[in-house]
C-alpha positions in Angstrom: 186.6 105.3 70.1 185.5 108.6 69.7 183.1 110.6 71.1 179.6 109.6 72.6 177.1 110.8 70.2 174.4 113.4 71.0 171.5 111.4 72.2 169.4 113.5 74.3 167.8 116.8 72.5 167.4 118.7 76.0 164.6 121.6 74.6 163.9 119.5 71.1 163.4 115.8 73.2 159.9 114.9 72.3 158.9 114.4 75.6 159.3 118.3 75.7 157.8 119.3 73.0 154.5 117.3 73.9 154.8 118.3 77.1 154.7 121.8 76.0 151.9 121.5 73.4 149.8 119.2 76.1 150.3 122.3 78.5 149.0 124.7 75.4 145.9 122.5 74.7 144.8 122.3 78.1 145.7 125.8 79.4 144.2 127.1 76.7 141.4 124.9 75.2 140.8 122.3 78.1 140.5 124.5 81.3 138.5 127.0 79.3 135.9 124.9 78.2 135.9 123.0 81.3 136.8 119.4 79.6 138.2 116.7 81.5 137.0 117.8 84.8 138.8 117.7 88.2 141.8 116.5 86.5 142.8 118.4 83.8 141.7 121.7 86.1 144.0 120.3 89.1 147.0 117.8 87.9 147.4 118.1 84.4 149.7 120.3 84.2 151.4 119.0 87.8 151.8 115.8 85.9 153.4 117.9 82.5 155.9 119.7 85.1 159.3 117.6 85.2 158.4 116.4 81.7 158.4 119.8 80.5 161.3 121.5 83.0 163.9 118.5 83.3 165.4 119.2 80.1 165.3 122.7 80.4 167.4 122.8 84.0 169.5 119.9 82.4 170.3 121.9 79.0 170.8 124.8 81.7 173.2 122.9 83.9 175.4 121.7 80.6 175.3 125.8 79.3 177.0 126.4 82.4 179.2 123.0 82.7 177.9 121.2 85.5 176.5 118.8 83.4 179.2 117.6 80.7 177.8 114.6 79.3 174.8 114.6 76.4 172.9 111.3 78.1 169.1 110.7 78.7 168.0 112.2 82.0 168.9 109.7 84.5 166.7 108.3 87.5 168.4 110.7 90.1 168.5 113.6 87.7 164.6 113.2 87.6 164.5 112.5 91.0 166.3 115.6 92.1 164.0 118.0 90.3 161.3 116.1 91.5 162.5 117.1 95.4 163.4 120.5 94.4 160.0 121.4 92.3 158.3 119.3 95.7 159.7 122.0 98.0 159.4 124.8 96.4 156.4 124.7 95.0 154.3 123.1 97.8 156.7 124.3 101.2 158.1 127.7 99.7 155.6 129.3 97.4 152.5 128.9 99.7 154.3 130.9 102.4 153.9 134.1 100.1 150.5 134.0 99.3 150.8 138.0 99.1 153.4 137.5 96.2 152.3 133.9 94.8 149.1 132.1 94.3 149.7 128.9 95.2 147.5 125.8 96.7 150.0 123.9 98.6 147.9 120.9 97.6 149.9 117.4 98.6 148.7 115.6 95.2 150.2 118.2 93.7 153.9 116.2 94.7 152.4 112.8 93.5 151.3 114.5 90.2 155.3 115.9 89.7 156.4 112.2 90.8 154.0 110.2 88.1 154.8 112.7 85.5 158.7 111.7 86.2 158.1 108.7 86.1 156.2 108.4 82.8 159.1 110.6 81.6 161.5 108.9 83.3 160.3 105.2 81.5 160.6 106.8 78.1 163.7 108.6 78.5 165.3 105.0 79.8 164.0 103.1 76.9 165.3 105.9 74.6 168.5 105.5 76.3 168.8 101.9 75.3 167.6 102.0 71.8 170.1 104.8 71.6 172.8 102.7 72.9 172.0 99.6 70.8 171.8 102.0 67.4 175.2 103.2 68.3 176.7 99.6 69.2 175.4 98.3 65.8 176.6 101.5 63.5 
């Protein structure tokens, strides 16, 4: 058998790409015109994080070979972002407030976690349609 084929896109997965263009609309059209209230002022774009940053620190960790296969994000993948974007951005970052402007607001780490996993349910059923294209070609 030869190789595995290319299934995840890393910066061109569509999970991305809306989660960049959802980030665009509301920072720039949503917030603005204050549309969708307390939530798309104060966890919309908490909710777009690991959406938007897994593949990024994913294709960055295959660039540099510490990730070597071309799979869908996997639960623990998602989940370790999740704990790193947790602490840093609601233990680290609110220590500095001279240097960073940062809430430290708690729902802030429930808003990374649901984003995962919406991401994280896609990017598994992905997975398996991949998998059962590949089995059939």
């Amino acid at each position: 058998m030869g190789e595995a084929p290319r299934c995840f896109r890393y910066l061109a997965d569509p999970v991305c790409v809306a989660s960049l263009v959802l980030y665009t609309i509301n920072r720039y059209f949503l917030k603005p015109h204050h549309i969708g209230g307390w939530f798309t002022h104060g966890y919309f774009n908490d909710v777009l994080c690991l959406p938007l940053f897994v593949p990024m620190v994913l294709y960055t960790q295959h660039l540099i070979g510490l990730r070597k296969h071309f799979g869908f994000p996997r639960s623990w993948e998602i989940f370790q972002n999740w704990a790193v974007f947790a602490v840093v951005f609601q233990v680290v970052i609110p220590r500095f407030p001279k240097t960073f402007i940062a809430a430290g607001d708690p729902f802030d780490i429930l808003a990374y976690f649901a984003g995962g996993v919406i991401a994280g349910f896609y990017w598994s059923a992905a997975a398996r349609h991949a998998r059962a294209r590949s089995e059939f070609a």
